[in-house]
N, C-alpha and C positions, 0 to 999 in steps of 0.2 A: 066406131073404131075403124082406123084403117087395115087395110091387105097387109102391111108391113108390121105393124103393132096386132095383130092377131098370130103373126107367124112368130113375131118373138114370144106371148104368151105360150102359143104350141111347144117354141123351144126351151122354156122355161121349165114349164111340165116335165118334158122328158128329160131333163137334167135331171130335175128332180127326181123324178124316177128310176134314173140312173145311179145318183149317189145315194141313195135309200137301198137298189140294190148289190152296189159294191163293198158300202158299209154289212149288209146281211151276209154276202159270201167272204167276206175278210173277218166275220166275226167265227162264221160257220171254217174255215181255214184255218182259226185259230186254235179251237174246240177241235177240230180234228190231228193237229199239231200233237197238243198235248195229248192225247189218247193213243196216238200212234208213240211216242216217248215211252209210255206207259207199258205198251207191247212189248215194245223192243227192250226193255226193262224186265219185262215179264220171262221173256223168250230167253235172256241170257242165265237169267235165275234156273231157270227148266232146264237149260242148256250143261250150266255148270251143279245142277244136281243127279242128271244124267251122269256126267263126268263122273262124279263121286259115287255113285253108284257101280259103275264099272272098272273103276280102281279099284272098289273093294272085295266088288267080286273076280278076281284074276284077269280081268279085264271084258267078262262079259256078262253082257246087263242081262237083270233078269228073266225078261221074254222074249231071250232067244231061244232057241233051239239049243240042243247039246252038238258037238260034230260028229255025234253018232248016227246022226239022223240023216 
C-alpha cells in the first residue's frame, strides 16, 4: 500500500472512532436530559408541598424555630 492510502486508512479509523464516540455522548446527554426533567419535576412538587405546609401552619413550616427563640 502506498504512504497516501495508509493515511486515508488512519483517517478512516479515527472517524470512526469519532462517530462511535459522539453517538455514545449524545446518547449519554440524552439520558441525562431526561433525569434532570425528572428533578426539576421533583424539586417543584417538594417545592409546592413546602408551600402547603406553611399556608397551613400560619405561615410557618414546621422545623422552624418559634420567635421565641
Amino acid at each position: 500500500m502506498s504512504n497516501t492510502e495508509d493515511r486515508f486508512i488512519d483517517i478512516e479509523i479515527k472517524l470512526a472512532y469519532a462517530e462511535d464516540m459522539v453517538d455514545s455522548l449524545s446518547q449519554r446527554i440524552h439520558e441525562q436530559q431526561q433525569q434532570i426533567g425528572k428533578l426539576e419535576q421533583m424539586c417543584a412538587s417538594l417545592l409546592q408541598h413546602i408551600r402547603n405546609l406553611a399556608q397551613n401552619n400560619g405561615g410557618q413550616l414546621p422545623h422552624e424555630r418559634p420567635p421565641h427563640y
